[in-house]
C-alpha positions in Angstrom: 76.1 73.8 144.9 78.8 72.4 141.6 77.2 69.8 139.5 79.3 67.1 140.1 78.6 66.0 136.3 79.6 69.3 134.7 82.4 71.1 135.0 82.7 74.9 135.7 82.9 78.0 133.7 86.7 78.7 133.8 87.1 74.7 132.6 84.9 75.5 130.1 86.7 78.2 128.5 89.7 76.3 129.1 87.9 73.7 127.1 87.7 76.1 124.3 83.8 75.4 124.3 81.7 78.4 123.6 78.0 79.4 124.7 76.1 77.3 122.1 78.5 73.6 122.6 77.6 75.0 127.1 73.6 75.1 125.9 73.5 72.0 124.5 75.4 70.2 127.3 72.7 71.0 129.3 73.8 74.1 131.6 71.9 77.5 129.6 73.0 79.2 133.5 76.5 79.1 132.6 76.4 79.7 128.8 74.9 83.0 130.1 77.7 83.6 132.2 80.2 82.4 129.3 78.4 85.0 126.9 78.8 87.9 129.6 83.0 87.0 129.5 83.0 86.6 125.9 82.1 90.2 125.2 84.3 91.2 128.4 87.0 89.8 126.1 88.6 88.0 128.4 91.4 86.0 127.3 91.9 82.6 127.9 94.2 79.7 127.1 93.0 75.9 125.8 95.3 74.1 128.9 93.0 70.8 129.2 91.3 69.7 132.2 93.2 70.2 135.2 92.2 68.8 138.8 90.0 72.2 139.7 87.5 69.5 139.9 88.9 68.2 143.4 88.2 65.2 144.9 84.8 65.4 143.9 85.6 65.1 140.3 88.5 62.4 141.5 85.6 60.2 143.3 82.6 61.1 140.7 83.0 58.1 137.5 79.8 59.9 136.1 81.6 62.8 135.5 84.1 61.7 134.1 82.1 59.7 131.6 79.9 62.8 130.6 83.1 65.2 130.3 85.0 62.7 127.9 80.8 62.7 125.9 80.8 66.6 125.8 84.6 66.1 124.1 84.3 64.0 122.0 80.9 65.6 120.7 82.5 68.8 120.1 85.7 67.2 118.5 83.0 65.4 116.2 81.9 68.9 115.0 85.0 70.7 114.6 86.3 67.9 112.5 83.2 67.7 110.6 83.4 71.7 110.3 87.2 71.6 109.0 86.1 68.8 106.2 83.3 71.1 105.1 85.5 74.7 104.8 88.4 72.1 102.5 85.7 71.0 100.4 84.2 74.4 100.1 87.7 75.7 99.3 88.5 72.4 96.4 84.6 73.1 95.1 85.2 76.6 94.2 84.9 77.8 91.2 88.0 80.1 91.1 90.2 76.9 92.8 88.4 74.8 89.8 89.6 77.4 87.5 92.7 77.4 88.5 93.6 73.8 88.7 91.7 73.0 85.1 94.1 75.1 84.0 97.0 73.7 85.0 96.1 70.3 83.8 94.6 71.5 80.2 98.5 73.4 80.2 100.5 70.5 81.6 98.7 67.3 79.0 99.0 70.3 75.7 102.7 70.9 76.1 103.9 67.3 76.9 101.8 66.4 73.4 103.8 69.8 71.5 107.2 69.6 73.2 109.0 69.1 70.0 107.3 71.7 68.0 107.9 74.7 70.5 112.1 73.1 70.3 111.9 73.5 66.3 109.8 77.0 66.3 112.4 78.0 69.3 115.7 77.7 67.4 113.8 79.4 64.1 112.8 82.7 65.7 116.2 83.2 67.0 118.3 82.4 64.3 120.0 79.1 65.3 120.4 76.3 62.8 118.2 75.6 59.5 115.2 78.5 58.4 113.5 75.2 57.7 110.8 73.1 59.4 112.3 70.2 58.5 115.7 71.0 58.4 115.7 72.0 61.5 114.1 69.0 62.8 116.8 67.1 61.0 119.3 69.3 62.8 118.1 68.4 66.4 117.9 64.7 65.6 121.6 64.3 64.4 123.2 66.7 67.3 120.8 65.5 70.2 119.0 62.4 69.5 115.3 62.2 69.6 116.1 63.8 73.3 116.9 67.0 71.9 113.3 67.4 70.4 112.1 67.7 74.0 115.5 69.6 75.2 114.3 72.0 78.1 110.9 70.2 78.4 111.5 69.6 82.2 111.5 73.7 82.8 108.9 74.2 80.2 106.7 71.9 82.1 107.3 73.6 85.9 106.8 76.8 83.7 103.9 76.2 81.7 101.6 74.8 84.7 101.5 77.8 87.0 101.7 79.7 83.7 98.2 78.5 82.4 96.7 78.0 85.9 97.5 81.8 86.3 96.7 82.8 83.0 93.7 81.2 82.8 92.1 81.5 86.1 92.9 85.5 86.4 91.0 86.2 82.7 87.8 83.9 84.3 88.0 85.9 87.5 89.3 89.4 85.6 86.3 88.8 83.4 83.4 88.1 85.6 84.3 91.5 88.2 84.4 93.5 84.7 80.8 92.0 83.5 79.5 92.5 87.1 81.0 95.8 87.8 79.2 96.9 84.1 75.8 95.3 85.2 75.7 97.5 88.3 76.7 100.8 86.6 73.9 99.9 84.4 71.3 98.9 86.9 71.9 102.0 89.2 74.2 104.6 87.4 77.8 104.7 86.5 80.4 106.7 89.0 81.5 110.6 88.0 84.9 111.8 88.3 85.7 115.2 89.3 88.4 117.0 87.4 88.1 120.4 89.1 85.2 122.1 88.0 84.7 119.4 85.3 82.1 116.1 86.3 83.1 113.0 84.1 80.7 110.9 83.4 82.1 107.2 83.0 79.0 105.5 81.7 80.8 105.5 78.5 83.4 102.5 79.7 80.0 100.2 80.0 79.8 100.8 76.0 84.0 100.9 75.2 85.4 98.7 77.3 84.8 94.6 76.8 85.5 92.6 79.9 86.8 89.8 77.6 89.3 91.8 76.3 90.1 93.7 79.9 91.0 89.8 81.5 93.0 88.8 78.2 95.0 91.6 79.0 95.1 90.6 82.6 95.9 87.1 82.2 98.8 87.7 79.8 100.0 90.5 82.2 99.7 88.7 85.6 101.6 85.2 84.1 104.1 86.6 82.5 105.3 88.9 85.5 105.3 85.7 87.7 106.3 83.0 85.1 108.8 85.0 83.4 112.3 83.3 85.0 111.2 80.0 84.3 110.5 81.2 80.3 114.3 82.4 80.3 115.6 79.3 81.6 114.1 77.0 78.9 115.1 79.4 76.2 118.6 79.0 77.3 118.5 75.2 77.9 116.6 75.0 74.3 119.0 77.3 72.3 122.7 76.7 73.8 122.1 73.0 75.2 126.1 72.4 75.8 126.4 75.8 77.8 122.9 74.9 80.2 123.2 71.7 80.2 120.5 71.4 83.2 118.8 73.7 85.1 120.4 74.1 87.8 123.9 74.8 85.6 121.8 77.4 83.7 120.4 79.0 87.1 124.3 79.2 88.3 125.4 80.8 85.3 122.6 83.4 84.9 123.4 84.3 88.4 126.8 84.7 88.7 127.2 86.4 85.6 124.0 88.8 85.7 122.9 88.4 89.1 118.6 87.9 90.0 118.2 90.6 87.2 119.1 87.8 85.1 116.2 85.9 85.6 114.4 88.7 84.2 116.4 89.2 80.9 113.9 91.3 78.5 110.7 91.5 80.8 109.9 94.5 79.5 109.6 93.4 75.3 107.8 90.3 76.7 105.2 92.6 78.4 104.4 94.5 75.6 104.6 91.4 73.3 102.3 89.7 75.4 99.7 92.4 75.5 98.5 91.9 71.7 99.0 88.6 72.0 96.7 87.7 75.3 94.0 90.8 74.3 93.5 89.1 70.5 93.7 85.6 72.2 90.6 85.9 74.5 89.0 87.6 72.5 88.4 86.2 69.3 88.3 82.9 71.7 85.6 84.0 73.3 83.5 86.1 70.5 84.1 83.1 68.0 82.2 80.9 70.3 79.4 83.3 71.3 78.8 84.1 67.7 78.9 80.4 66.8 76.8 79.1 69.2 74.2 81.5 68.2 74.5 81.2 64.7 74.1 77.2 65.7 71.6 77.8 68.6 73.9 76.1 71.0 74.3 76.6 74.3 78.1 75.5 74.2 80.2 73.5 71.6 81.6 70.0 71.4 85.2 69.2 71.7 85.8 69.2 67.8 84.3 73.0 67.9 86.3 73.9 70.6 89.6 72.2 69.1 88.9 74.5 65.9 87.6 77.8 67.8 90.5 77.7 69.9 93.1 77.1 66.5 91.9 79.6 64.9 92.1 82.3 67.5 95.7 81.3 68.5 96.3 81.7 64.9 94.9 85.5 64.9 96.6 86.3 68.0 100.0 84.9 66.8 100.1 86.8 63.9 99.2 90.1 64.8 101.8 89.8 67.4 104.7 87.5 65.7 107.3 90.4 64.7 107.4 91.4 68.8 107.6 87.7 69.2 110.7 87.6 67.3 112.3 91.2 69.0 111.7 89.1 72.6 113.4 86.3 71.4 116.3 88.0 70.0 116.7 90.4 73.3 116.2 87.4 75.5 119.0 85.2 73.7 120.9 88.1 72.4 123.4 88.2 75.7 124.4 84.4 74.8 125.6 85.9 71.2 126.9 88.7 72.4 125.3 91.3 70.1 122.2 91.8 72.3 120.5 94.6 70.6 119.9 97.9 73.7 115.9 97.9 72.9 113.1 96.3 71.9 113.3 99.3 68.1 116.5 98.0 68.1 116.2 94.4 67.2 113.4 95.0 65.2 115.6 97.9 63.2 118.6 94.8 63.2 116.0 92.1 61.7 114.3 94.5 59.0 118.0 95.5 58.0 119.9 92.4 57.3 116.6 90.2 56.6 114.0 92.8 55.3 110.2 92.9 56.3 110.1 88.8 56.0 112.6 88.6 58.7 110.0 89.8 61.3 107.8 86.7 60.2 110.9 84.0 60.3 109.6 80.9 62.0 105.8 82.2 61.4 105.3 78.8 60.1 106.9 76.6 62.9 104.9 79.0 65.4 101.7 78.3 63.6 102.3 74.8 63.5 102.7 75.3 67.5 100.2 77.7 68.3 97.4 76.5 66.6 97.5 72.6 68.2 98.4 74.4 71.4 95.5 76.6 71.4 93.3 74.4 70.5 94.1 71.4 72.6 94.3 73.7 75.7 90.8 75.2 75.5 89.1 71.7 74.5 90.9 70.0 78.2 90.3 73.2 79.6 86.9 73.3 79.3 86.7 69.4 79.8 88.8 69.5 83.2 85.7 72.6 83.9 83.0 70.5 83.3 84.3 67.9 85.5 85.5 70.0 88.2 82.8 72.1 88.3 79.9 70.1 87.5 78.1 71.0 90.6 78.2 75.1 90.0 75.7 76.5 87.6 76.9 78.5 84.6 77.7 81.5 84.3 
């Protein structure tokens, strides 16, 4: 005979309960059956309770009382559950990662606004070839506005930018490291070339991972990022044409369609690729080095200010005359002498300005790169620590 407290198996299912919440209840006979329809895969639908219970269910108060316990319970857990996987998810280190990016990127460039404006209009050509002239320039045409002209886009850009940027070199970084500690602990792969076995134990010794997710971080942003880049350049350089965004987004479209958007992609890629490998790298040998010179285990904020200077400086000037080819491919269709290729412009600057020319603005970018740098890796890290204070280190 039907419990009169407990409702039947297809209620059950109907329920949504499985086996285990069916145990506990009090019933192990019908979890039993429950587990025997689970792996028949039967198919049912959540539809509530229903009146299968008859009039016994209609005349029975008890069971009523211990159906609503038995729901509520298992509401209890699933809440309980869905709290526990959206911690798991905030507490991550990659999501930590990613959102200590963002902020360290989004406080650095509302500090440097006007310096990226002045180092903007140098590399391209537009007003004075001076620091201060330009400055000068920007104040008398725009107001103390101008000096953060385009600082809207730059911000939407430079969030995802550094999130991205940042969180694919950790996660780039740590496979690489892991991938070489297994080769080492129980051999490296071959490749077959025909008759030919290649042994790629070599990579453990060639490749660093450091350098591998610099490459990857510069690479991965600047594919996803790179619209929003051309958009502040125009609203930075021509400010009466783009007046906003959404005037510059019109007029990119209708007069070069989506393809617009991604004006001179190609020189940033391989401009970026220097830039991000030198970055990371001397970021992150700098501080090894230092902290074991120091017998540290990690640096203040001062050290990290100045570790992360100096390697923006070294990555920026290795990289600087491709800087200055983007910037004249990217803002060369506004002049309209836009040079075919990425040779090209460089040819155009050497011949009307000489070897200096591919180093105009060098100062202003310094000036820009260096605070940047460092002011990004000493929140970075900070927003790390805090974010991730629970996770050991790696």
């Amino acid at each position: 005979m039907r419990s009169k407290c407990f409702p039947s198996l297809v209620d059950c299912t109907r329920l949504g309960f499985n086996s285990e919440e069916i145990r506990e209840a009090g019933d192990p006979s019908r979890a039993m059956d429950l587990e025997a329809a689970s792996r028949n895969k039967r198919e049912v639908l959540v539809l509530g309770f229903t009146d299968a219970y008859g009039q016994e269910m209609a005349d029975s108060k008890e069971g009523e009382i211990h159906k609503v316990a038995v729901t509520t319970a298992v509401l209890r857990f699933r809440a309980l559950d869905a709290g526990g996987t959206i911690k798991s998810f905030f507490g991550s280190r990659e999501v930590g990662e990613f959102v200590s990016g963002a902020l360290a990127g989004a406080m650095t460039k509302a500090v440097l606004a006007p310096l990226e404006t002045i180092r903007t209009r140098m590399v391209v050509g537009v007003g004075s070839k001076h620091i201060a002239g330009s400055f000068l320039e920007i104040i008398e045409d725009h107001g103390w506005r101008g000096l953060w002209a385009g600082n809207t886009v730059n911000m939407l850009r430079t969030i995802p930018s550094q999130a991205i940027e940042l969180g694919t070199f950790e996660c780039v970084k740590r496979t690489m490291s892991s991938v070489q500690e297994d080769w080492k602990e129980n051999g490296s792969p071959k490749l077959q070339i025909g008759r030919m076995n290649l042994d790629l134990s070599f990579l453990c010794n060639c490749i660093s991972p450091v350098a591998v997710g610099g490459a990857a971080a510069g690479i991965v942003s600047t594919i996803i990022c790179h619209p929003l880049e051309v958009l502040k350049d125009r609203l930075t350089v021509n400010r009466e044409a783009y007046p906003s965004i959404t005037v510059a987004m019109s007029k990119i479209y209708k007069n070069d369609g989506i393809g617009g958007l991604y004006a001179g992609l190609s020189p940033t890629l391989i401009g970026m690729l220097p830039y991000s490998t030198t970055y990371y790298f001397m970021y992150e040998t700098m501080k090894k080095s230092y902290c074991q010179a120091k017998r540290k285990k990690s640096l203040n904020r001062a050290e990290l200010l100045i570790v992360g200077a100096l390697s923006g400086l070294m990555a920026s000037t290795l990289s600087f005359p491709l800087e200055v080819a983007r910037k004249r491919l990217m803002v060369g269709a506004m002049q309209g002498k836009c040079p075919p290729h990425m040779l090209a412009a460089l040819s155009e600057v050497v011949g009307r300005e000489g070897l200096t020319g591919l180093y105009r603005g060098w100062g202003a970018s310094c000036l820009k790169v260096m605070p940047s740098s460092g002011i990004t890796w000493m929140f970075y890290e900070a927003w790390k620590e805090i974010l991730l204070a629970d996770r050991p280190p790696i």
